[in-house]
C-alpha positions in Angstrom: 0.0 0.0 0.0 0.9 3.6 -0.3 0.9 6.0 2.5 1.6 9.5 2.1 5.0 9.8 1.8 5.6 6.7 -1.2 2.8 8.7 -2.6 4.7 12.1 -2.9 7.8 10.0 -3.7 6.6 8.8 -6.7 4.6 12.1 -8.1 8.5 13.5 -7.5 9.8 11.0 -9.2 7.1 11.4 -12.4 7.7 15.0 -12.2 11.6 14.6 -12.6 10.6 12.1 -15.5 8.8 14.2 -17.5 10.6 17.3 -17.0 14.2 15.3 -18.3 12.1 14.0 -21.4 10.8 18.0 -22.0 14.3 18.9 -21.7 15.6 16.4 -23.9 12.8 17.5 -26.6 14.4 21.2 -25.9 17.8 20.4 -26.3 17.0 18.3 -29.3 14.9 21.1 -30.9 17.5 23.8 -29.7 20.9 22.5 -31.5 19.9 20.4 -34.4 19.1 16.2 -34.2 20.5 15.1 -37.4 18.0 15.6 -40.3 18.7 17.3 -43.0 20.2 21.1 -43.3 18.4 24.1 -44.2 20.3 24.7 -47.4 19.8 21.1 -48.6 15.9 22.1 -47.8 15.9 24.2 -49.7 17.7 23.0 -52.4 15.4 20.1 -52.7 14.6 19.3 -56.4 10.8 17.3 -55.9 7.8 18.6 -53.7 4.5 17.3 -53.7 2.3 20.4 -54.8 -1.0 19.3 -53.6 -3.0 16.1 -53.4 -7.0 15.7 -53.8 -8.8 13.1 -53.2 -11.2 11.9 -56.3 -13.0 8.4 -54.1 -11.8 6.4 -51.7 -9.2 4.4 -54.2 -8.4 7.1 -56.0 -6.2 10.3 -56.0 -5.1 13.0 -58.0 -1.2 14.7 -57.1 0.2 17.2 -58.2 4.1 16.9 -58.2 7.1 19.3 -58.8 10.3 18.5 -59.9 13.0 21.0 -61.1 10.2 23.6 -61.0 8.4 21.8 -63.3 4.5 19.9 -62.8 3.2 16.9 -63.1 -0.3 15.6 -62.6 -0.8 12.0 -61.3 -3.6 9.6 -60.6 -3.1 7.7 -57.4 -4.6 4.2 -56.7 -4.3 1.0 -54.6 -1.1 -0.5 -56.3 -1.2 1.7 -59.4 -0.7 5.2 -61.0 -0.5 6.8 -63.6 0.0 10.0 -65.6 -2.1 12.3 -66.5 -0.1 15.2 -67.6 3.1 16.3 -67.7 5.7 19.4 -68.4 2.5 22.2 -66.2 4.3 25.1 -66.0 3.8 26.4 -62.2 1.5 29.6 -62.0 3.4 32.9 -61.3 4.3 33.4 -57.9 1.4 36.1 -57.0 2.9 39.6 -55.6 2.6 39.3 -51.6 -0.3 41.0 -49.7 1.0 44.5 -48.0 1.2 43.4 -44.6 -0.1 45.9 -42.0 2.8 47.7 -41.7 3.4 48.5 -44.8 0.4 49.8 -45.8 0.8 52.2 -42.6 4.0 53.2 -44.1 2.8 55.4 -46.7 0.3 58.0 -45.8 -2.6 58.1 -48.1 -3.6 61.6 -49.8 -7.3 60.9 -48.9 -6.8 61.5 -45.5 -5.2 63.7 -42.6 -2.2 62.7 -41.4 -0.8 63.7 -38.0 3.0 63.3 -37.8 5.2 63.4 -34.6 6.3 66.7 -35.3 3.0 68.3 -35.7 0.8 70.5 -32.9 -2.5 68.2 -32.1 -4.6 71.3 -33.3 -2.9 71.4 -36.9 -4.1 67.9 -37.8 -6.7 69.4 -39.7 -4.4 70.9 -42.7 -2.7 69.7 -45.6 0.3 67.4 -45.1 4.0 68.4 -45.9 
């Protein structure tokens, strides 16, 4: 049986357990666990693109490799292709992010600046 002392003995014990395996994760996140590099990441030559599911047996992928597309149909045991040589889409400009569109002062609207009185908020910018 346990009394009270075995009993916070062995919730020590568990906490001592999980916090080495935490650390272990941390130390193992913190300075690399094998794996691959980031450069060979990103010089990787294939990338699955997407993948859709058409029924239960079947799927459609799209593949990548050497920044060219390929369309393929996934099933049990088989596949095929279905096209070949898609040239990717342009890469679409990036969304201003918030910042940036705070950046640049509109002409529509006042604009108070550090350097301007409260009260002169009203006039044209400089």
């Amino acid at each position: 049986m346990l009394d009270g002392v075995m009993f916070g003995r062995l919730i020590a014990i568990l906490g001592l357990v999980i916090g080495l395996i935490l650390l272990a994760g941390w130390a193992f996140k913190r300075f690399g666990g094998g794996g691959l590099p980031r450069a060979a990441l990103r010089s990787r030559r294939l990338a699955v693109v997407e993948i859709r599911p058409i029924d239960p047996q079947h799927k459609l992928a799209l593949v990548s490799r050497d920044g060219v597309e390929h369309l393929l149909l996934l099933a049990a045991g088989r596949s095929a292709v279905i096209e070949t040589g898609i040239a990717p889409p342009p890469a679409a400009e990036p969304e201003p992010r918030f910042r940036d569109a705070l950046a640049e002062p509109r002409g529509d609207r006042p604009v108070l600046r550090a350097d301007e009185e409260a009260d002169d908020w009203d006039k044209e910018p400089r």
